[in-house]
DSSP file (Angstrom, degrees, kcal/mol; ACC not computed):
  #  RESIDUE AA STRUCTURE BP1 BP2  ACC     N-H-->O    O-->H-N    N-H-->O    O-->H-N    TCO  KAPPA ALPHA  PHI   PSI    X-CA   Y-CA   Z-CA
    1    1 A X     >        0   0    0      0, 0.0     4,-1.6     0, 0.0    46,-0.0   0.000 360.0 360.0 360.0 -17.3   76.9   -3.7   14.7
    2    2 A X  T  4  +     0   0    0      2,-0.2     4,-0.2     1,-0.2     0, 0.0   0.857 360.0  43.1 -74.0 -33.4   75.1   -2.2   17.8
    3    3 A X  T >> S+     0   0    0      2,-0.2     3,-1.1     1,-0.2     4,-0.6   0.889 112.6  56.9 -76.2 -30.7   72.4   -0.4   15.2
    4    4 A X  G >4 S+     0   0    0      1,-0.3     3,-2.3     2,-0.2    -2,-0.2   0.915 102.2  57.0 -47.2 -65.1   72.3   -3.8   13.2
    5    5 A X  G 3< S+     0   0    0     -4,-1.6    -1,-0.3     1,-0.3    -2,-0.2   0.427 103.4  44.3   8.2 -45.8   71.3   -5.3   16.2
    6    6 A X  G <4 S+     0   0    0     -3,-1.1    -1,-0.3    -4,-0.2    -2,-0.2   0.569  87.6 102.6-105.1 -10.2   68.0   -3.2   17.1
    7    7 A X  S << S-     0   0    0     -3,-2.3     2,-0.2    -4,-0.6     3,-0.0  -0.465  80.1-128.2 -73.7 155.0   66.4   -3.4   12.9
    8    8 A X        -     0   0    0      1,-0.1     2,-0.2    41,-0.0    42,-0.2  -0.733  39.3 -74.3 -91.9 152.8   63.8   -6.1   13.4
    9    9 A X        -     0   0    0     -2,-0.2    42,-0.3    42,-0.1    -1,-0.1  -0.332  45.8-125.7 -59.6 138.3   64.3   -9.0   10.7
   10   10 A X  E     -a   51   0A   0     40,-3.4    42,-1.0    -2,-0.2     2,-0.3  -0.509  31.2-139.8 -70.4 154.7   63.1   -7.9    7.3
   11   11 A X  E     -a   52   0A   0     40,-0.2     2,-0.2    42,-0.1    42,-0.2  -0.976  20.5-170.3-128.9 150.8   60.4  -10.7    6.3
   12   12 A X  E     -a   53   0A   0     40,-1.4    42,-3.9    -2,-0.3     5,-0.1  -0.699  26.0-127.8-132.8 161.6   60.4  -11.7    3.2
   13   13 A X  S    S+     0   0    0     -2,-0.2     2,-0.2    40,-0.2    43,-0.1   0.538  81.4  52.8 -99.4 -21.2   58.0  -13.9    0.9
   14   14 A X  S    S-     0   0    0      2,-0.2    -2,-0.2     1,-0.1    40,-0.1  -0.714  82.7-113.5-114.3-172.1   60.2  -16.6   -0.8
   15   15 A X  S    S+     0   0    0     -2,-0.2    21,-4.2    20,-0.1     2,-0.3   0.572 100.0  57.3 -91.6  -6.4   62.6  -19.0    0.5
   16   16 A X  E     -C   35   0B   0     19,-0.2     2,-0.5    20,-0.1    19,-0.2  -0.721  66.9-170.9-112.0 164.8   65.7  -17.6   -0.9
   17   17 A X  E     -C   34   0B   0     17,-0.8    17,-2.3    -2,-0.3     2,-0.4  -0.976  12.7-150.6-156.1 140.5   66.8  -13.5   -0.1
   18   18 A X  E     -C   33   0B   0     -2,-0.5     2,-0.3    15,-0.3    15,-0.2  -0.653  17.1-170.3-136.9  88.4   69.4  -11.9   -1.8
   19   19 A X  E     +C   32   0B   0     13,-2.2    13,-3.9    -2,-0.4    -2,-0.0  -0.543  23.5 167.5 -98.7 138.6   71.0   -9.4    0.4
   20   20 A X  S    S-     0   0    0     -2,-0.3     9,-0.3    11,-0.2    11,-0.1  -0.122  75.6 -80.8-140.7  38.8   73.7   -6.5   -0.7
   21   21 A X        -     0   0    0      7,-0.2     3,-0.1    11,-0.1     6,-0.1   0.459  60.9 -86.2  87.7   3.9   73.3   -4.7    2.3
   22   22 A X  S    S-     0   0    0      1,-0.2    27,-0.0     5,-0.1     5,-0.0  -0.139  72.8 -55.1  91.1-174.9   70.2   -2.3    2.3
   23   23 A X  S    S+     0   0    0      1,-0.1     2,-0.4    -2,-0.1    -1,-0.2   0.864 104.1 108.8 -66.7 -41.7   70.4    1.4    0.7
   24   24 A X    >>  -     0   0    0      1,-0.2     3,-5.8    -3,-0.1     4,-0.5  -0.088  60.3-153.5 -60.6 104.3   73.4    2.4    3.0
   25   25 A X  T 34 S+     0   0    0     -2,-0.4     3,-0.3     1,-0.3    -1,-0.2   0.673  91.3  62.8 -61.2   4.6   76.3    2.7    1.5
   26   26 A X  T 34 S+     0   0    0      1,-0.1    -1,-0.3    -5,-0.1    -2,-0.1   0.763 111.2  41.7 -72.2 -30.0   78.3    1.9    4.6
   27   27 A X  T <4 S+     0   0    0     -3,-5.8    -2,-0.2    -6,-0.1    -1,-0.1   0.581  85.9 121.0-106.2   8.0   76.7   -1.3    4.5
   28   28 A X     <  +     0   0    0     -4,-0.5     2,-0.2    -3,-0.3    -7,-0.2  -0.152  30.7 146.5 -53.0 168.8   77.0   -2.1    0.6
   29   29 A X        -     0   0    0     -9,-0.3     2,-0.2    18,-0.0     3,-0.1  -0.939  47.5 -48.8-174.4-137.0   78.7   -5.0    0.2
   30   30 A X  S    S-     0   0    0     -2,-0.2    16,-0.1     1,-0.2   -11,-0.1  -0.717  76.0 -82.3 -89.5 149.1   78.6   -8.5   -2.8
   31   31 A X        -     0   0    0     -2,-0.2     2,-0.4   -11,-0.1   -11,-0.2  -0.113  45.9-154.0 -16.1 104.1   75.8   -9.8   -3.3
   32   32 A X  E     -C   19   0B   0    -13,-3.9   -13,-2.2    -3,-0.1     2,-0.8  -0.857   5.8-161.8-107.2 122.8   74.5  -12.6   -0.6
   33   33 A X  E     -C   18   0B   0     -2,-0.4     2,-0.5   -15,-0.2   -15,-0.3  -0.832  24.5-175.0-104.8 114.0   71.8  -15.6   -1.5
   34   34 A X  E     -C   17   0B   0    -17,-2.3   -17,-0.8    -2,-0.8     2,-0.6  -0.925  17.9-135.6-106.6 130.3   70.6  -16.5    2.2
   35   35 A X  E     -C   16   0B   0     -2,-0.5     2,-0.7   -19,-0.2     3,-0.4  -0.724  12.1-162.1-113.3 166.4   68.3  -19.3    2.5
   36   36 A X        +     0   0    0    -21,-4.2    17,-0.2    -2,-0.6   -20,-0.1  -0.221  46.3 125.9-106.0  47.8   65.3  -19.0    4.8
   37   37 A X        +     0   0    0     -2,-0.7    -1,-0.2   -22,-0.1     2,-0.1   0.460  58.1  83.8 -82.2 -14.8   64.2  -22.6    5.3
   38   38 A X  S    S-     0   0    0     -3,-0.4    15,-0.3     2,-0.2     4,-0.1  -0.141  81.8-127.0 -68.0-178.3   64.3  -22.2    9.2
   39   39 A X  S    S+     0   0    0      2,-0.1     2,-0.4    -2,-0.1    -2,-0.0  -0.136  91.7  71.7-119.1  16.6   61.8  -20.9   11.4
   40   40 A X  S    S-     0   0    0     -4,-0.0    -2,-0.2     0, 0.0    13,-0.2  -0.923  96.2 -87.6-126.4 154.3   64.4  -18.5   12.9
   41   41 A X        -     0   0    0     -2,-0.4     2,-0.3    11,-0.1    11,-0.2  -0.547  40.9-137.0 -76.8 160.2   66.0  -15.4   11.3
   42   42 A X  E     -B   51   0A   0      9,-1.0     9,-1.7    -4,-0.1     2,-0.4  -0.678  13.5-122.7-114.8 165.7   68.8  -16.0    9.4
   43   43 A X  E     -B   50   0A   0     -2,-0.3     7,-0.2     7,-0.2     5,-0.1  -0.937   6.6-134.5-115.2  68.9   71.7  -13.9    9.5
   44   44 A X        -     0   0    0      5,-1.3     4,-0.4    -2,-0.4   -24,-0.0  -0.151  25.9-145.1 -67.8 140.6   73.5  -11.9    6.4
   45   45 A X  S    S+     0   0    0      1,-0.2    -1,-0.2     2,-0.2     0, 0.0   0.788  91.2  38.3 -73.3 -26.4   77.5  -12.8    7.1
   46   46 A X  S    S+     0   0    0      1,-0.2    -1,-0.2   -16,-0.1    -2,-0.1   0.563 128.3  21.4-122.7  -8.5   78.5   -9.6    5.9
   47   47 A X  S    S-     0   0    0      2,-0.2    -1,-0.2   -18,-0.0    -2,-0.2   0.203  91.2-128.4-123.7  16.2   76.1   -6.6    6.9
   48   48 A X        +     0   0    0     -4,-0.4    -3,-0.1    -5,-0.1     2,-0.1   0.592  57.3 148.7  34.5  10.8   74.3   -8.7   10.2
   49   49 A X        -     0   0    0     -6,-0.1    -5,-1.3   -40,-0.0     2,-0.2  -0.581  39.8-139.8 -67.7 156.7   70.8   -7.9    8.7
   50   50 A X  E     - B   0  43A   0     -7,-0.2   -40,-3.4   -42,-0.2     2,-0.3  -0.776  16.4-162.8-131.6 159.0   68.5  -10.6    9.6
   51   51 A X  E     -aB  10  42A   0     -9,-1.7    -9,-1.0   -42,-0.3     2,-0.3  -0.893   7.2-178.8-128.2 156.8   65.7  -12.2    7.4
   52   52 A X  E     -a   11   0A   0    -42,-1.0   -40,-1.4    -2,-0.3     2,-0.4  -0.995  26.1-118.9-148.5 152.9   62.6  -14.3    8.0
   53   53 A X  E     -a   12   0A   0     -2,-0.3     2,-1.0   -15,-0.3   -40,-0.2  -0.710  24.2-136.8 -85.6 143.4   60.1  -15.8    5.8
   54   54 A X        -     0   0    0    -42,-3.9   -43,-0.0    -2,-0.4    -2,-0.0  -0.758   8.9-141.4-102.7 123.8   56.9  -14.9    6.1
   55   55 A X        -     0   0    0     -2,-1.0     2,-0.6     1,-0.1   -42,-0.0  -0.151   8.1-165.0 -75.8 160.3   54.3  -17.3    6.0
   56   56 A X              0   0    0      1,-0.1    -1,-0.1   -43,-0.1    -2,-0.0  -0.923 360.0 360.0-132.4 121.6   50.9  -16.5    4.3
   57   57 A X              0   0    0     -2,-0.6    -1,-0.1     0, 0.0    -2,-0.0   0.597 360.0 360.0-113.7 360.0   48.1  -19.3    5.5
């Protein structure tokens, strides 16, 4: 969790993310729909990578 911890949040372009835990298979795990409707990163429960949307003005 300590390396989780230092990735910066991935940003992303729509309001939904669908995370299964980035290439590493140490961190595979089922398929997670986070939505991003805050202004804060949100939090996958089950690998602690974080997402944000990014806005395009």
């Amino acid at each position: 969790m300590e390396l989780i911890i230092e990735v910066p949040p991935i940003k992303v372009e729509g309001q939904i993310v669908a995370c299964e835990g980035d290439n590493n298979p140490a961190l595979e795990h089922p398929i997670e729909f986070i939505c991003l409707d805050l202004k804060e990163p949100a939090v996958c429960k089950y690998c602690g990578l974080c997402y944000i949307q990014e806005h395009h003005h």
